[in-house]
C-alpha positions in Angstrom: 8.4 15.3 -14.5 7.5 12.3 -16.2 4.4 11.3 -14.0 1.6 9.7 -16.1 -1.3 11.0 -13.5 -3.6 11.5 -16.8 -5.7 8.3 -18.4 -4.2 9.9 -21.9 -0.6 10.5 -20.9 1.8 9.1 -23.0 -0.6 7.1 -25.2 -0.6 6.7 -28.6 2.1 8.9 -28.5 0.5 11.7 -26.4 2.9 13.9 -24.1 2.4 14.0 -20.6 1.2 17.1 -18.6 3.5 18.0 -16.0 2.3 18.3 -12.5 3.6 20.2 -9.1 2.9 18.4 -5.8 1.3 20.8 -3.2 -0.5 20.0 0.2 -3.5 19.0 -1.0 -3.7 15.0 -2.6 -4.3 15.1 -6.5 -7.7 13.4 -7.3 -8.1 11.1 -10.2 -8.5 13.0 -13.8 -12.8 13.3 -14.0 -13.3 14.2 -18.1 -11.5 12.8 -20.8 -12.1 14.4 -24.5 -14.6 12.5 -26.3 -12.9 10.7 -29.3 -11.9 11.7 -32.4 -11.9 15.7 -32.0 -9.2 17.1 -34.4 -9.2 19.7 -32.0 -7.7 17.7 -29.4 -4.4 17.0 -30.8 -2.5 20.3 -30.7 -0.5 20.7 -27.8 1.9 23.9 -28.2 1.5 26.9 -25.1 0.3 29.7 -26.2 -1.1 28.2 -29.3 -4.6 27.4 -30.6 -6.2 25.1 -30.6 -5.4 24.4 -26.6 -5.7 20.8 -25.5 -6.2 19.0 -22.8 -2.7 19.1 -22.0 -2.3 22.7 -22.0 -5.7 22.8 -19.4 -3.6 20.4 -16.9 -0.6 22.5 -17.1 -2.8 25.4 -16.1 -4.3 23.8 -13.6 -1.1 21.7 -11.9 1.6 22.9 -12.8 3.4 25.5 -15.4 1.8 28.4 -16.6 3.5 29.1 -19.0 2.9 25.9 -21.2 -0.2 26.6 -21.2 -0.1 30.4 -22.1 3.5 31.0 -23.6 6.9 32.2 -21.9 5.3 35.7 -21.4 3.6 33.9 -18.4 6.5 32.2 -17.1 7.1 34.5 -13.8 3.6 32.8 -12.5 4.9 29.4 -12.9 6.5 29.2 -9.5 4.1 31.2 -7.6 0.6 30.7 -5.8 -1.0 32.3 -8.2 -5.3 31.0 -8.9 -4.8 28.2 -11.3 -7.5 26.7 -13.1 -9.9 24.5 -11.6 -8.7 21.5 -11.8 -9.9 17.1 -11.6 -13.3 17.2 -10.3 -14.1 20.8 -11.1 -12.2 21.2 -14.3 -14.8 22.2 -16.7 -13.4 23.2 -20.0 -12.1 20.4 -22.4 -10.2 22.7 -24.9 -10.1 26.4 -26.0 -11.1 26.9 -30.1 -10.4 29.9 -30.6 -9.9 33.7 -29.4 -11.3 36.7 -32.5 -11.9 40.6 -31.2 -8.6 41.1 -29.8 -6.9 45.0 -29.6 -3.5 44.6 -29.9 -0.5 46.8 -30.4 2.6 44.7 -30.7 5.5 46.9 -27.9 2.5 49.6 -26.6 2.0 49.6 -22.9 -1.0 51.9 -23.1 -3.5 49.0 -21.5 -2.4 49.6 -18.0 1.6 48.5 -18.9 0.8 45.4 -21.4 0.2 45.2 -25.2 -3.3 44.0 -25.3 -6.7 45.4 -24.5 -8.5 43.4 -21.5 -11.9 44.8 -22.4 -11.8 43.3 -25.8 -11.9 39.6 -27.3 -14.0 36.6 -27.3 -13.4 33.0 -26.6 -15.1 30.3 -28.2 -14.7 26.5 -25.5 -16.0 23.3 -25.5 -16.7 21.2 -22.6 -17.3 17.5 -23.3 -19.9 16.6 -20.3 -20.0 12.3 -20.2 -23.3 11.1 -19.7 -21.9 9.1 -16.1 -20.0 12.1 -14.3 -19.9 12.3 -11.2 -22.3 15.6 -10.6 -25.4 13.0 -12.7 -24.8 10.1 -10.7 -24.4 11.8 -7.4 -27.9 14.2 -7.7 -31.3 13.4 -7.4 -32.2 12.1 -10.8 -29.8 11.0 -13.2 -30.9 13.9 -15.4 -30.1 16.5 -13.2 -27.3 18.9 -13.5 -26.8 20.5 -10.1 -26.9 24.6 -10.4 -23.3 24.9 -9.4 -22.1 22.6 -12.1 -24.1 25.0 -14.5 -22.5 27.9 -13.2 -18.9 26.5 -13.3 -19.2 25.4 -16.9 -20.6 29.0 -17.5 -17.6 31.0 -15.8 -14.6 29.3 -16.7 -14.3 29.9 -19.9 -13.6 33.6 -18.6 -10.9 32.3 -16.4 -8.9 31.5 -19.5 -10.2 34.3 -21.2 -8.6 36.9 -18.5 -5.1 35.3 -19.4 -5.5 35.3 -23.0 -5.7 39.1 -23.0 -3.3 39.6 -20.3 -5.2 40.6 -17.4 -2.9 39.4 -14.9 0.4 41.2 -16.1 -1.5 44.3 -15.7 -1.1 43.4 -11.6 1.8 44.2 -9.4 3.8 41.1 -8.1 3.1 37.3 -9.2 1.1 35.8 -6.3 -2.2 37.0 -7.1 -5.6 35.9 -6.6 -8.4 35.0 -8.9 -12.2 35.7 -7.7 -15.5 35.9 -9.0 -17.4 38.9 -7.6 -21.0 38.8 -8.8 -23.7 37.2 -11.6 -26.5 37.6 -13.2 -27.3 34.3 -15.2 -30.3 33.0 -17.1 -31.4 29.5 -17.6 -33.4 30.0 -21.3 -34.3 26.3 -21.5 -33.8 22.8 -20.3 -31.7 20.3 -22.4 -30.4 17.0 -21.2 -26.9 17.5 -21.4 -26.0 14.0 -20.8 -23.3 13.3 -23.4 -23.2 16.2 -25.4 -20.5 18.8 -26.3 -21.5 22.0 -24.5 -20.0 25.0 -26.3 -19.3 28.1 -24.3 -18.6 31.6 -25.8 -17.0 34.4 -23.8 -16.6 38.0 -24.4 -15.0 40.6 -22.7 -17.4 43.3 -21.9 -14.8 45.7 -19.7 -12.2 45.8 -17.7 -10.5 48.6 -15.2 -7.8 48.9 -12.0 -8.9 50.1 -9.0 -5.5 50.7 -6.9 -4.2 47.2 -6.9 -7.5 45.5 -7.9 -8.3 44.7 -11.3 -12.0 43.8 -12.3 -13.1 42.3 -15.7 -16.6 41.7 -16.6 -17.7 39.2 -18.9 -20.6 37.6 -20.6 -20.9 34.2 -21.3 -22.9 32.1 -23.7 -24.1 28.3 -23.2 -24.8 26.2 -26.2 -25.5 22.5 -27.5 -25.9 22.2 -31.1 -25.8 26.0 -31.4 -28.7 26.7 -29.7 -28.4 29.0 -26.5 -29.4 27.6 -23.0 -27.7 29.6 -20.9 -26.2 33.1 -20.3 -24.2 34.6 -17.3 -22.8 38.5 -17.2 -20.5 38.0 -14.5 -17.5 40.0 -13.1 -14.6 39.0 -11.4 -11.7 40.6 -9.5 -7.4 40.3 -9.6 -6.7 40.7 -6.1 -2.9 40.9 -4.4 -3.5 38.6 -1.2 -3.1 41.7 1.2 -6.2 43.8 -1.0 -8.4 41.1 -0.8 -7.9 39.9 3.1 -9.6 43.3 3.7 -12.7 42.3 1.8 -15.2 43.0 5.0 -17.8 41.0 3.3 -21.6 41.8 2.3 -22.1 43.2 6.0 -19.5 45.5 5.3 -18.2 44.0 8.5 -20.6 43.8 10.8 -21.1 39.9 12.5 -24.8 39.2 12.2 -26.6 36.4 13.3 -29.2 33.8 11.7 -32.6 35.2 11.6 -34.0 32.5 14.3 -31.4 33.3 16.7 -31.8 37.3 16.5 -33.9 38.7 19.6 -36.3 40.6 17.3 -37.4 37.6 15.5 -38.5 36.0 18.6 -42.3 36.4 18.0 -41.7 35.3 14.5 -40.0 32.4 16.0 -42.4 31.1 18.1 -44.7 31.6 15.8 -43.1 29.5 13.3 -41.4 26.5 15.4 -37.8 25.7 14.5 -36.7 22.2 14.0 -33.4 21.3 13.3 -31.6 18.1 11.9 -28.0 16.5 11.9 -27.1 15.9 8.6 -26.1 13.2 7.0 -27.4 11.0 10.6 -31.3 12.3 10.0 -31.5 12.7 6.5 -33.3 9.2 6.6 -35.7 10.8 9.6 -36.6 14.2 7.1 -37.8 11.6 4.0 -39.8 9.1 6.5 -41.7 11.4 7.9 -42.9 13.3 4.7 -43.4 9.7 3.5 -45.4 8.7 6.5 -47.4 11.7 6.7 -48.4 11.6 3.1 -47.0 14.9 1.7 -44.1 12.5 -0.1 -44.8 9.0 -2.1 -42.6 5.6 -1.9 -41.5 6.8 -5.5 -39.2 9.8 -5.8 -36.1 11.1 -7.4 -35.7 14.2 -4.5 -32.5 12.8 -2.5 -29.8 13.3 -3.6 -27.4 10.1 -3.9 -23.8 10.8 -2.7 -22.2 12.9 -0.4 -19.7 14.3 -2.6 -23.3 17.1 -3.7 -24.3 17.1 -0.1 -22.2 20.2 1.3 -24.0 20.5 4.4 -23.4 18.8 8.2 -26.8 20.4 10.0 -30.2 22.4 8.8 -32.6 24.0 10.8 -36.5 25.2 9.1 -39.0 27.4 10.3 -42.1 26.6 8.3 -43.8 30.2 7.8 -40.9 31.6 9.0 -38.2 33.8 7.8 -38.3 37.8 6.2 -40.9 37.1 4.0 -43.1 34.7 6.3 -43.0 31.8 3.8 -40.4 29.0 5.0 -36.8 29.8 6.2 -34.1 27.7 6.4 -30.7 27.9 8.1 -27.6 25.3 7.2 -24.3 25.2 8.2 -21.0 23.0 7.6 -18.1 22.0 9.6 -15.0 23.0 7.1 -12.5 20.1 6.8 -9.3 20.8 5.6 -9.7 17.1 3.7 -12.6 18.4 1.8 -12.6 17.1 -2.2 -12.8 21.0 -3.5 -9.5 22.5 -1.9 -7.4 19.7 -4.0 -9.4 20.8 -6.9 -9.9 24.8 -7.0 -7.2 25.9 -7.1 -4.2 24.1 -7.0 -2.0 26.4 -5.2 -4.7 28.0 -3.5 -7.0 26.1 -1.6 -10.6 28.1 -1.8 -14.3 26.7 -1.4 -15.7 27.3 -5.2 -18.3 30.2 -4.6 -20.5 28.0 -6.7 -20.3 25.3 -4.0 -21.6 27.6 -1.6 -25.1 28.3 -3.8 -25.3 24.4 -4.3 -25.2 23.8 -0.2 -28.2 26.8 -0.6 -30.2 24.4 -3.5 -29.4 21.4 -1.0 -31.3 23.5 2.2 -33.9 24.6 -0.2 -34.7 20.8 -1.2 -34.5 19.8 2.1 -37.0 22.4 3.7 -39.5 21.5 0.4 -39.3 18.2 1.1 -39.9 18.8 5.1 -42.9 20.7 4.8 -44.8 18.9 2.3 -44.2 21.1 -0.8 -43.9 18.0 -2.8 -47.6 17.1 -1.7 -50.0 16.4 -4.9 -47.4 15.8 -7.5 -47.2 12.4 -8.7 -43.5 11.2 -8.4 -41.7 14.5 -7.5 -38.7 15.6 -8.9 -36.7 18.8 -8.5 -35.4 20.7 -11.7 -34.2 24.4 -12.0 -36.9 26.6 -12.6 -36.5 29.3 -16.4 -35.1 32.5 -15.7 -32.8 34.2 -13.4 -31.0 33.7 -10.6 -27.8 36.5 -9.3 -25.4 36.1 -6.8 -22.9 38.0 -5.3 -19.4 37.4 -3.3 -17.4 39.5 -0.7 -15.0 37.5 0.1 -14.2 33.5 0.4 -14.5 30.3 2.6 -10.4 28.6 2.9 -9.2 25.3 4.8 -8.1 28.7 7.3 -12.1 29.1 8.6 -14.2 26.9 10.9 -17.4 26.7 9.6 -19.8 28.1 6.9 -23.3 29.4 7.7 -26.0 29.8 5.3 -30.2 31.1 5.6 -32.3 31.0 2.8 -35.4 32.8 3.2 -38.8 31.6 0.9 -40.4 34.4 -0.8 -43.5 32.6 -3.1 -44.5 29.0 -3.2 -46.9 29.1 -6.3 -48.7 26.0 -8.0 -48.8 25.8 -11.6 -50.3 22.7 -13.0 -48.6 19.6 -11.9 -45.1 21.6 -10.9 -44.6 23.8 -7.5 -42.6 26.8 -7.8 -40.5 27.9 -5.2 -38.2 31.0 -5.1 -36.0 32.4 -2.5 
């Protein structure tokens, strides 16, 4: 009590967050509210406007000044906080309309309020110099994982608001997103601007000890739309979601080049493999030197802290559709930057970060077999439209390692772009 771990803390008169030590080493605070937001300055749990102060108390320490004393039996437990330093994505919470509510009822699986109803309006004040810009290819680009984390966690709020978890059994329960559909409608530079996020509960049901709330979300800047997610996610008890068997329902399979029946396919398609970061020089020299890259380029990306990968292997040709495969792979480090910050008192690899070390093999393989070839100085961007993803289960300090294929399925010109999908 008492530490000043936030740049705001006890300035001007400000309170200061509390904060509950664990294992993993707090990172400095990444976002600060841009000035001047009357928004910003209302600090009471359960309350709205919430601030900046009621997000860290979420995310490090006390529920329950963040969401009121009817939260307070989480506030001791390991119970998914919200993401927090690096990864925490939502500046404050405006408001919450749509709610169903019947003041002593317990007709919504034993609480007072309807999960399946209400909608949250956030705002996430994105600096023009984070970390995500500087660290990408181009100082304009967002990487997809930052896109998607803005997107959901709005709805990790949301869930709490309407009293999702007090529907569950017990007060160590987990927090996981299960599966996406999302939409990229246009591109905006969102260097520097107020991003605006609307939530609404579309449904919500129990399955045994399992709850699962659905959700669509709603980017804007401005009040134009940029980019929409219907997503679900799951309220697990730890000993209903260790049984998760995964999207294999079990079974251990192995990477497509190493599988006997691929062999022909194989050899047909040699397989080269890198060390990553030691030849990461070695894959941009030689499309350089072979021409299929020019001197000027905004493809690599420019810190470690977006490269989530320690070894890739391509098969130009290769893979289940014939058109390029590539295989990645990373050594899990119980140091790594994302356990400190998702979540606090449970250490999990954002699902998000997994897709991002997918976009990082995918940019590597174009770049290594000369898709960039005939554009004048090449630059990746996310392509319009969709992209879905689903999650069985989850990557912890407790694993060794974290495999990953992604398989090409069209490489299409169009004009002076090249579209790749996989």
């Amino acid at each position: 009590e008492g530490l000043c771990w936030h740049p705001l803390a006890g300035v001007n008169g400000n309170p200061i967050p509390g904060f509950t030590p664990t294992a993993y080493p707090p990172r400095p605070i990444c976002f600060l509210p841009f000035p001047n937001n009357p928004n910003d300055n209302n600090h009471v749990p359960g309350e709205l406007p919430l601030s900046w102060v009621n997000l860290c108390e979420l995310s490090c320490n006390k529920v329950s000044r963040c969401l009121g004393d009817e939260f307070a039996k989480f506030d001791d437990s390991t119970t998914s906080r919200f993401p927090a330093f690096d990864l925490q994505m939502v500046t404050r919470v405006l408001s919450v309309t749509g709610l169903e509510q019947e003041k002593g009822s317990t007709k919504w699986y034993g609480v007072d309020t309807n999960p399946s109803k209400g909608t949250m309006v956030a705002q996430f004040d994105c600096p023009a110099d984070a970390w995500f810009f500087k660290g990408a290819s181009n100082d304009a680009m967002m990487p997809y994982s930052i896109l998607m984390e803005i997107g959901l966690q709005t709805s990790g709020i949301l869930t709490s608001w309407v009293k999702a978890p007090l529907t569950m059994p017990g007060k160590n329960i987990l927090f996981r997103n299960l599966d996406a559909t999302a939409k990229l409608l246009r591109h905006v530079d969102l260097r520097g601007q107020t991003i605006t996020n609307t939530s609404v509960c579309t449904g919500y049901s129990m399955l045994g000890d399992m709850g699962i709330h659905r959700f669509k979300c709603t980017l804007a800047v401005d009040g134009s739309p940029f980019y929409e997610v219907d997503t679900s996610f799951g309220w697990f008890v730890p000993e209903v979601f260790e049984k998760q068997v995964g999207l294999d329902g079990g079974k251990k399979c192995d990477v497509w080049h190493k599988k006997p029946e691929n062999s022909a396919a194989v050899a047909a398609a040699p397989v080269v493999t890198f060390a990553l970061p030691a030849d990461g020089d070695t894959i941009y020299n030689a499309a350089t030197t072979c021409g299929s890259l020019p001197a000027q380029h905004a493809l690599r990306r420019r810190s470690r802290q977006v490269q989530f990968l320690d070894g890739v292997t391509f098969a130009v040709g290769g893979g289940m559709h014939g058109q390029g495969y590539a295989h990645g792979f990373k050594n899990v480090d119980k140091k790594d930057w994302f356990f400190s910050c998702h979540f606090w008192c449970d250490p999990v690899m954002p699902g998000s970060l997994g897709i991002e070390a997918m976009h990082e093999s995918l940019e590597l393989y174009c770049v290594h077999s000369g898709l960039t070839r005939g554009v004048t100085r090449p630059q990746f961007n996310h392509d319009l439209g969709a992209c879905r993803w689903k999650y069985r289960g989850q990557l912890t300090p407790k694993n060794d390692r974290m495999d990953l294929e992604v398989h090409v399925k069209s490489v299409k010109r169009d004009g002076p772009a090249v579209v790749v999908v996989a």
